[in-house]
C-alpha positions in Angstrom: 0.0 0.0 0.0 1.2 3.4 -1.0 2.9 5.6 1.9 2.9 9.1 2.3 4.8 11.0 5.1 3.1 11.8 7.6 3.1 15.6 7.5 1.2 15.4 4.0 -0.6 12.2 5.2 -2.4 15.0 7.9 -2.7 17.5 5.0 -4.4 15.1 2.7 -6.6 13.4 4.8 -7.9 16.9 6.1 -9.0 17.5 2.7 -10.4 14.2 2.5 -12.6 15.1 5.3 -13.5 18.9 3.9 -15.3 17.2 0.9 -18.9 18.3 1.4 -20.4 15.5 -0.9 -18.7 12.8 0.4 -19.3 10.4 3.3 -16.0 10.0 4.9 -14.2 6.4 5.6 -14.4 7.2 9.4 -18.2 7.8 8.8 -19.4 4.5 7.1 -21.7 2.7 9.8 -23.2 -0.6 9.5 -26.3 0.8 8.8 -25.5 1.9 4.9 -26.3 -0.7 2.8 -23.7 -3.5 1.8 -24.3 -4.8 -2.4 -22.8 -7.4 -3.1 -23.1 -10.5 -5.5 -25.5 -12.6 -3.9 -27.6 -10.0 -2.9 -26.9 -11.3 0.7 -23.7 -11.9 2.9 -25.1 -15.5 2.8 -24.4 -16.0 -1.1 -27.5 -17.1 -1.6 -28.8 -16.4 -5.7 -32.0 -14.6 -4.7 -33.5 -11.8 -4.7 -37.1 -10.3 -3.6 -37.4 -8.2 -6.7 -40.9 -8.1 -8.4 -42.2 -7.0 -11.6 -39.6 -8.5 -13.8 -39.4 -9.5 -17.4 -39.9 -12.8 -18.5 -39.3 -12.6 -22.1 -36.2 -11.5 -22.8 -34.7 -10.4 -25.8 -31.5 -8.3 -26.8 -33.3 -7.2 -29.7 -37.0 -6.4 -28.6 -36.9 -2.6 -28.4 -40.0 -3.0 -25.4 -38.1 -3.8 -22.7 -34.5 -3.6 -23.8 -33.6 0.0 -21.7 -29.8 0.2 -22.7 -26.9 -1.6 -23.4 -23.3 -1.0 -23.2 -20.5 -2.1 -25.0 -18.3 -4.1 -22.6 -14.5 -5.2 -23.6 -14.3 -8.7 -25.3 -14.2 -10.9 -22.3 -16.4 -10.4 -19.4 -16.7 -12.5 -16.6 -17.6 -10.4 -13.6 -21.2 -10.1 -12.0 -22.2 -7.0 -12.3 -23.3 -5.4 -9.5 -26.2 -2.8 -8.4 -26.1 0.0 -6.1 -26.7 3.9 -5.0 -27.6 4.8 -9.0 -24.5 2.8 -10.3 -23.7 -0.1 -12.0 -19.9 -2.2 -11.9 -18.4 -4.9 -13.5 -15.4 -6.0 -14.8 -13.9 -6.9 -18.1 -11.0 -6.1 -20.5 -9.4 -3.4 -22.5 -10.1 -4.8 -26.1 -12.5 -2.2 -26.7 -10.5 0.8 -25.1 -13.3 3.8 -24.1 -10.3 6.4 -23.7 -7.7 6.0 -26.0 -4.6 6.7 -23.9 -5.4 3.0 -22.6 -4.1 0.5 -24.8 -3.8 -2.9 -24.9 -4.4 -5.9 -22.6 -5.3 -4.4 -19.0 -7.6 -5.5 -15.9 -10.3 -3.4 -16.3 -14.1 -2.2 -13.8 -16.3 -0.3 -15.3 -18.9 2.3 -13.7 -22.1 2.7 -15.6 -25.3 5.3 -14.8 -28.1 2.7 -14.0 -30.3 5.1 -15.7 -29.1 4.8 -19.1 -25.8 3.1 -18.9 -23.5 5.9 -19.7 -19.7 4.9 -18.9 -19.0 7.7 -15.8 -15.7 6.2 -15.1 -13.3 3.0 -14.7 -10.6 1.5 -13.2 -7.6 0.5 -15.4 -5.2 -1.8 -13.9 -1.9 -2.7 -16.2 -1.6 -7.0 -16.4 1.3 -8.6 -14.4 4.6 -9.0 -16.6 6.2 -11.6 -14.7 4.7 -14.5 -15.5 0.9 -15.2 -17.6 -0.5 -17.5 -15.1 -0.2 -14.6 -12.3 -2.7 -12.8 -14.8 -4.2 -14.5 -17.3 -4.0 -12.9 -20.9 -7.0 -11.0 -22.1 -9.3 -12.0 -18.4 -9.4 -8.7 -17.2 -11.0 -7.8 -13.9 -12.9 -10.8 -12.8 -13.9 -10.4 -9.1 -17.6 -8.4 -8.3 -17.2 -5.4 -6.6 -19.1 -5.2 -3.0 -20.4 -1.7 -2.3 -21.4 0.3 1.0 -21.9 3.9 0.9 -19.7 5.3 -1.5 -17.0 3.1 -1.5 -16.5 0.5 -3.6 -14.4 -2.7 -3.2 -12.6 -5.1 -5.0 -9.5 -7.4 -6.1 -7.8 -6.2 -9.5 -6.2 -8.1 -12.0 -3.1 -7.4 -10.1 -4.1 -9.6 -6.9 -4.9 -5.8 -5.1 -7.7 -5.5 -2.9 -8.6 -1.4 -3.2 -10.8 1.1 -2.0 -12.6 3.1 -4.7 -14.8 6.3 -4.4 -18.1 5.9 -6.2 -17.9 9.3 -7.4 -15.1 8.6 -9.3 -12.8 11.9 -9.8 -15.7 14.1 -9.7 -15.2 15.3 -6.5 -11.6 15.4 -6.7 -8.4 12.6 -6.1 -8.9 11.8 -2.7 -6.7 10.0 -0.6 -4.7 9.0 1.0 -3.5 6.9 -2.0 -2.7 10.1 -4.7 -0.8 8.0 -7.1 -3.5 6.6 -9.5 -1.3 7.9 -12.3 1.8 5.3 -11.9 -0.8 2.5 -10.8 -2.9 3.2 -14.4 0.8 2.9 -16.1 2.8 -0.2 -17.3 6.0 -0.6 -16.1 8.9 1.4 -17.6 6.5 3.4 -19.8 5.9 7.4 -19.4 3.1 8.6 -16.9 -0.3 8.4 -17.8 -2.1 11.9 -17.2 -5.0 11.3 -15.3 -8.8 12.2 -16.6 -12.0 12.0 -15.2 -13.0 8.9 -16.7 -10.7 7.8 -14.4 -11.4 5.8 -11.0 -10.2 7.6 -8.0 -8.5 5.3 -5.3 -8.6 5.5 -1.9 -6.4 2.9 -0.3 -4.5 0.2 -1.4 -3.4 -3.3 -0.6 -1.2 -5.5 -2.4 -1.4 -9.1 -1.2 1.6 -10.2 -2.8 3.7 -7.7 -1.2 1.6 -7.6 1.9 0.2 -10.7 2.6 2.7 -13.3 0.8 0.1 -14.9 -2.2 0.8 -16.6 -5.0 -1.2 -15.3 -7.8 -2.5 -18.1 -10.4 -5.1 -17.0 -13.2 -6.7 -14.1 -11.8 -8.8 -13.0 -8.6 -12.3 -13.9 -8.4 -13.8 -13.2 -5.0 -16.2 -10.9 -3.7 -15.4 -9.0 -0.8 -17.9 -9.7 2.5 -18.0 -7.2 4.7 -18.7 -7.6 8.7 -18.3 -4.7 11.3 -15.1 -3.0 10.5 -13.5 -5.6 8.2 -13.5 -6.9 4.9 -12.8 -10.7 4.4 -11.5 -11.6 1.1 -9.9 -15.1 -0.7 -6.6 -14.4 -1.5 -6.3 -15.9 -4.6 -3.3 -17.9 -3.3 -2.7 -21.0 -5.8 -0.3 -23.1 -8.1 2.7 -22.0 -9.9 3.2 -22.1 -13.8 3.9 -25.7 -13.6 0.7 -26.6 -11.8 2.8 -28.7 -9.6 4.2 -26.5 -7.2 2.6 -23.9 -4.3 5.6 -21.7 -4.2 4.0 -19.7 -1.5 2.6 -23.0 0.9 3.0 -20.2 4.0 0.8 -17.9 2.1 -3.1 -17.1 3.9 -5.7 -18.5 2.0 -8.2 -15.9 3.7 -7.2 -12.2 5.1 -9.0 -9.6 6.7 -8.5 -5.7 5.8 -9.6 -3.1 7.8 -12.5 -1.2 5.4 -11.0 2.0 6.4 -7.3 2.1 5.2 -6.5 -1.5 4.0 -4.3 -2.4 6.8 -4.3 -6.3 7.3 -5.7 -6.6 10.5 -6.2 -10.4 10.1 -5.3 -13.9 8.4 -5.9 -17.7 9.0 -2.9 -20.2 10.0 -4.9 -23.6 9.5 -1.7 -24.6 7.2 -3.9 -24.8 3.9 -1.6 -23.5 1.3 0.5 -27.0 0.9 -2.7 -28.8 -0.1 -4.1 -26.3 -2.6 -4.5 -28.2 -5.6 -5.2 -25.6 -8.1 -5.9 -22.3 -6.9 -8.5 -20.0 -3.9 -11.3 -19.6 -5.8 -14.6 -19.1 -3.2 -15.6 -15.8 -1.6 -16.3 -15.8 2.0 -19.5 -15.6 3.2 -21.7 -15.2 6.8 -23.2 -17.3 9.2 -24.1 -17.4 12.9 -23.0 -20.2 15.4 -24.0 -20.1 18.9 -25.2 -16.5 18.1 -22.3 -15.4 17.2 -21.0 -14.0 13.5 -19.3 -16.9 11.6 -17.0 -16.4 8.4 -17.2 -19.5 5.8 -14.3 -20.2 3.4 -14.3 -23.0 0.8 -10.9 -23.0 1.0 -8.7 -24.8 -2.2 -7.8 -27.4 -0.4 -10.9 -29.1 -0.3 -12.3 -28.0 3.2 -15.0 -25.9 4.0 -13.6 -23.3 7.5 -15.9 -21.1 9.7 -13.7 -18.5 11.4 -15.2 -16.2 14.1 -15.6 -12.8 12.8 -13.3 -10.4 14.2 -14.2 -8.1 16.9 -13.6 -4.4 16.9 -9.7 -3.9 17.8 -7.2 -0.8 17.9 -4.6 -0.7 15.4 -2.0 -1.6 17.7 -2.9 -4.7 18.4 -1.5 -5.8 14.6 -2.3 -8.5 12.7 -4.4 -11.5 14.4 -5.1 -15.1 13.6 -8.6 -16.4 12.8 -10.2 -18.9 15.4 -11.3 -21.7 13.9 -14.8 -22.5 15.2 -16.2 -24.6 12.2 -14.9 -27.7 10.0 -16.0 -29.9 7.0 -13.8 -32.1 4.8 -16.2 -32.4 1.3 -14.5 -34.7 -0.1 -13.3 -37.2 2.8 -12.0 -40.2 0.4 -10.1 -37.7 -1.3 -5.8 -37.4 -1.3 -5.1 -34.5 1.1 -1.1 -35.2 0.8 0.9 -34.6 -2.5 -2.2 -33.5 -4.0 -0.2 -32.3 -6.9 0.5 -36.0 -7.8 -2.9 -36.1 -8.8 -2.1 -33.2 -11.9 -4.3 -34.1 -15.0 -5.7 -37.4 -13.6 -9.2 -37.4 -14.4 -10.6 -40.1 -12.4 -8.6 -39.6 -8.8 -7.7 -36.1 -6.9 -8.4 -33.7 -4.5 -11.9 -31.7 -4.8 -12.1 -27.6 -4.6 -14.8 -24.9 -5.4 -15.6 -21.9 -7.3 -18.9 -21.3 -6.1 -19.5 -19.6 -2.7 -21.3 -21.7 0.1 -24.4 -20.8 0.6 -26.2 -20.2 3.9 -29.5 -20.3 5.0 -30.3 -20.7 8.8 -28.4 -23.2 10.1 -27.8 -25.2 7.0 -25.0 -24.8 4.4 -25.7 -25.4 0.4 -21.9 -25.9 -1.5 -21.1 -27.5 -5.0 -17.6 -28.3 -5.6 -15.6 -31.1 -6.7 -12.6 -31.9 -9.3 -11.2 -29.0 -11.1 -12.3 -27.6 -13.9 -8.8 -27.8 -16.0 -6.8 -30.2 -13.9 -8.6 -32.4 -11.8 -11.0 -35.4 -11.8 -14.4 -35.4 -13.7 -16.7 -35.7 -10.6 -19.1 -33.2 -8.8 -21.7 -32.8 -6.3 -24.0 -30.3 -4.5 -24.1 -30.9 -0.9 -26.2 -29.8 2.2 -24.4 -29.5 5.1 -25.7 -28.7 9.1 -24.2 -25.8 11.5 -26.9 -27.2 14.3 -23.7 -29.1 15.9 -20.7 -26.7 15.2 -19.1 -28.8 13.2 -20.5 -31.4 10.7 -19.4 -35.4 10.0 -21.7 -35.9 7.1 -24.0 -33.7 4.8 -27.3 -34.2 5.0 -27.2 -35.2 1.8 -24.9 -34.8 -1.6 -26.6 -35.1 -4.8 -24.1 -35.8 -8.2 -23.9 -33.2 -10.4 -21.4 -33.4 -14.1 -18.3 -33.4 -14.9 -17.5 -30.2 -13.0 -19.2 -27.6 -11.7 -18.5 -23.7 -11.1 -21.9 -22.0 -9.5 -23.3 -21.0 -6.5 -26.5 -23.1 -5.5 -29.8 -20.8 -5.3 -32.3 -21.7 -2.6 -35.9 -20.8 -2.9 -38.9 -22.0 -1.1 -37.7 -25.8 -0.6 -36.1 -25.7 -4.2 -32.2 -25.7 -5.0 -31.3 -24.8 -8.3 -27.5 -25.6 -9.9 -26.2 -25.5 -13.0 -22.6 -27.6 -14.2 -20.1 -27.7 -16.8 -21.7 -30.7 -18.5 -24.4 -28.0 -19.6 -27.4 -29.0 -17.2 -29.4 -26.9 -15.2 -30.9 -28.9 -11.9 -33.7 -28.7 -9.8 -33.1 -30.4 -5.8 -35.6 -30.7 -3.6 -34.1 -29.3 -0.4 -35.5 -31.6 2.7 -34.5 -34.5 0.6 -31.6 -33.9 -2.2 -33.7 -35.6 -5.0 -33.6 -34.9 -8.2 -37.0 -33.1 -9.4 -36.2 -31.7 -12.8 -32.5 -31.9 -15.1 -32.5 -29.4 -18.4 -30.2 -30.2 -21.1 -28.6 -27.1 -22.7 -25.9 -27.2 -25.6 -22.9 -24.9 -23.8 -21.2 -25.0 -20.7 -22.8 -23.4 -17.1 -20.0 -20.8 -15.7 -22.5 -18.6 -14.6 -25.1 -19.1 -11.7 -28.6 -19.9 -11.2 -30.6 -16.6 -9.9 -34.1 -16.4 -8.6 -36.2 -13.8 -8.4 -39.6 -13.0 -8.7 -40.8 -16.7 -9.3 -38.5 -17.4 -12.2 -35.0 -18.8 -12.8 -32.5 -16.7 -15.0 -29.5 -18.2 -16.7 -27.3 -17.9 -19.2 -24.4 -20.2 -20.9 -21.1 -20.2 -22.5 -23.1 -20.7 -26.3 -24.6 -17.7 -25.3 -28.2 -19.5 -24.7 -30.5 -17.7 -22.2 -33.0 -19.5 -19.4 -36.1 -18.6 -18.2 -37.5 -21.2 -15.7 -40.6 -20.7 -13.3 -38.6 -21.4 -10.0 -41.5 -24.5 -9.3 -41.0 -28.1 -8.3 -42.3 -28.8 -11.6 -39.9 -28.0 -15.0 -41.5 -25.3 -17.0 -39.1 -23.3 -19.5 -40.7 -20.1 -19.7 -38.4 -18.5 -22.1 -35.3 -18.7 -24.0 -33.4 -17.2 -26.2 -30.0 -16.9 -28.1 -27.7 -14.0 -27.3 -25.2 -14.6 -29.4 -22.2 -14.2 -27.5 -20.7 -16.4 -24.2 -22.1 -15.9 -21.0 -19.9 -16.1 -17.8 -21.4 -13.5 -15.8 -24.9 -14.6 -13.3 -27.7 -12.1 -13.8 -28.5 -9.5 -11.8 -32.0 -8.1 -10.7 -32.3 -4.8 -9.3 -35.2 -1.8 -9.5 -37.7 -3.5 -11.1 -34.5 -4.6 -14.0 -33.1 -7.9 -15.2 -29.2 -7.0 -16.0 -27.5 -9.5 -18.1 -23.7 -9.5 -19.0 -22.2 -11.6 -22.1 -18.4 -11.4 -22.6 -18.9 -8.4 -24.9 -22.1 -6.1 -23.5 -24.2 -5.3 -20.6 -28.0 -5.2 -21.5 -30.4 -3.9 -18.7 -34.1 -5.2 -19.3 -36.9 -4.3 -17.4 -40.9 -3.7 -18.6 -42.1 -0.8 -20.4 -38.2 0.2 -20.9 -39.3 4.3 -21.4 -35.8 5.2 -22.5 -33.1 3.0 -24.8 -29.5 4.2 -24.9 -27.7 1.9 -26.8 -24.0 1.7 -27.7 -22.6 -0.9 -30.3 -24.3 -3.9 -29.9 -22.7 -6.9 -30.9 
């Protein structure tokens, strides 16, 4: 994290302070609003919006209300809040010129008609392609409260942003957006107002010790004054090695400044077979605030949140409280043995575990790239604080990347052998399978009685979220969907790799920018 000395640390934090339209860091209280994908700290896929379109279409002018030109890959969930609309992509289709080439990059849109007001550019890593994975841009959802706005870059940094952008000036204390929006060794970019304004900084390489592999994907909870993030620790190039085996596989930031006020020590990092891919999310045990990880070794952790502290206490380690092994006949030694053997290996996750009272919903199982070609969806129990056996585990494909979404005694999945599933909840039976012709990357979402989803062919889902299968729409897109759609103010928001379509009924205005 950037430095300043502490004579114009005072000056610039006054000023921070002075700026009328802006809520300061000290100010944010648990009672603004936290958006994040999920629509709750629990993960699960659902959301109580009303009112929403069933037939969608990226070409009916009705209820298409604007789209916007993304870059060419797209894999983050976009995300709602305060007017605003963020996700991630790439640079391929550079908005302001003086970017060029590959870069990690978030973009801020005006829900209202899905002008650009601003992004964050973030230069790839040099050092190696699988710290940053050509062309993958910004993966990881942003989680909002107030009007700040976090996530992990490209670049395996967890920042701070402003939601107003540079509007209201470059606050800090971080002041040097201009060297972080450059590449290495090349002359200083000047910065504009299209550009993201950052507030604090926090590079978990430097900081916390990681291991980038891929890219970041993990969306930031928040509890009290914390954030809780995956690290993204994972694999070297050689997908047999964890360089890093010391690294945390979980850290906790303070929301305020970005200092690491927290990590976990369970010893995870040797056994990580591929890479962290889960975000965090929250529970209760014995009354008392819970944070899940789905960690890459396998192993589902509940940590106990941590309590308000001073700074000077420094950097403390997570208490354990909660443990479940998902995959018990798996190898948990020399796990990278087990490299490109499709029948045996370790299991890990992508999806986040869901919770919903005292029962936890996780799919997971061999890796996607590397590992065995076996998956399930489990439901696990918190009732005993620590869990032997799920409550039951029903066999999904191949592999499987989403979050399970649970509705009214219903859990809906989707998996990389291009299925979409219906559970019943008490029982883990199958009620109703559909078939598709592209992979699942994205997840299920529920809302408003109906099942939205959308695949890597580009095919679109609607499903009446019933016990009974009934495919109420669908419809081609024409481009690869990674991203899980969104529902927000009365609007369906989809994302394929190249655009961002907001849908809702009645659309009154369409601003539209070169749809592909």
């Amino acid at each position: 994290m950037k430095r300043l000395d502490p004579e114009r640390l005072i000056v610039h934090t006054l000023r921070f302070i002075a700026v009328s339209s802006l809520v300061s860091l000290g100010e944010i209280v648990e009672a603004d609003e936290v958006h994040r994908w999920g629509f709750e700290q629990t993960g699960n896929q659902v959301s109580g919006e009303t009112g929403l379109v069933t037939q969608i279409d990226p070409n009916s002018e009705l209820i298409l209300a604007w789209s916007s030109r993304l870059g060419t890959e797209a894999h983050s969930t976009p995300v709602v809040a305060n007017g605003r609309v963020f996700i991630g992509t790439n640079n391929n289709e550079p908005r302001d010129p003086k970017h060029q080439g590959d870069r990690g990059v978030m973009m801020c849109f005006s829900e209202a008609d899905g002008e650009l007001l601003w992004q964050l550019v973030v230069p790839k890593r040099s050092e190696d392609r699988y710290f940053d994975w050509p062309n993958s841009g910004i993966s990881s959802p942003v989680t909002v409260q107030g009007n700040y706005v976090y996530l992990v870059t490209n670049r395996g940094e967890a920042v701070c942003l402003d939601a107003q952008g540079l509007a209201n000036g470059n606050d800090g204390p971080f002041l040097d957006e201009s060297r972080h929006m450059t590449p290495s060794g090349e002359a200083l970019l000047p910065i504009g107002m299209m550009d993201a304004d950052i507030v604090w900084l926090y590079d978990l390489t430097a900081g916390a010790g990681i291991w980038s592999h891929d890219g970041a994907h993990t969306s930031i909870l928040i509890h009290g004054d914390y954030l809780y993030l995956n690290s993204g620790t994972g694999v070297d190039s050689s997908h047999r090695r964890i360089r890093r085996p010391d690294a945390p596989s979980m850290v906790v930031l303070d929301k305020r400044s970005g200092t690491l006020r927290g990590r976990e020590h369970e010893g995870i990092g040797p056994n990580i077979f591929h890479c962290t891919w889960s975000p965090p999310t929250l529970t209760n045990l014995d009354e008392d605030p819970v944070v899940l990880l789905a960690a890459g070794n396998g192993m589902i952790y509940g940590f106990d949140a941590l309590p308000s502290m001073p700074a000077s206490v420094g950097i403390a380690s997570l208490s354990r409280r909660w443990l479940f092994d998902f995959d018990p006949t798996a190898p948990k030694k020399d796990v990278h043995r087990f490299h490109q053997n499709k029948k045996e290996g370790p299991s890990n996750f992508y999806g986040m575990p869901v919770v919903v009272g005292d029962e936890v919903y996780i799919a997971g199982g061999g890796d996607l790239w590397w590992g065995k070609n076996e998956s399930w969806l489990k439901r696990l129990s918190l009732e005993d604080g620590s869990a032997a056996d799920p409550v039951w585990s029903y066999p999904l494909g191949r592999h499987v990347m989403s979050t399970p979404a649970v509705h009214e005694g219903l859990v809906f999945i989707a998996d990389t052998s291009r299925n979409v599933h219906c559970v019943d909840r008490e029982t883990g039976k199958r009620l109703w399978i559909h078939e598709s012709k592209g992979e699942f990357w994205a997840s299920p979402m529920v809302a408003d009685g109906k099942v939205y989803i959308g695949n890597r062919r580009g095919e679109f889902f609607v499903f009446a979220a019933s016990p009974e299968k009934a495919l109420l729409h669908s419809v081609t897109f024409g481009a690869p969907i990674s991203a899980t759609v969104v529902a927000a103010n009365e609007t369906v928001y989809v994302a394929t790799m190249f655009q961002l379509y907001a849908f809702r009924v009645g659309a009154p205005v369409r601003k539209l920018s070169s749809l592909r």
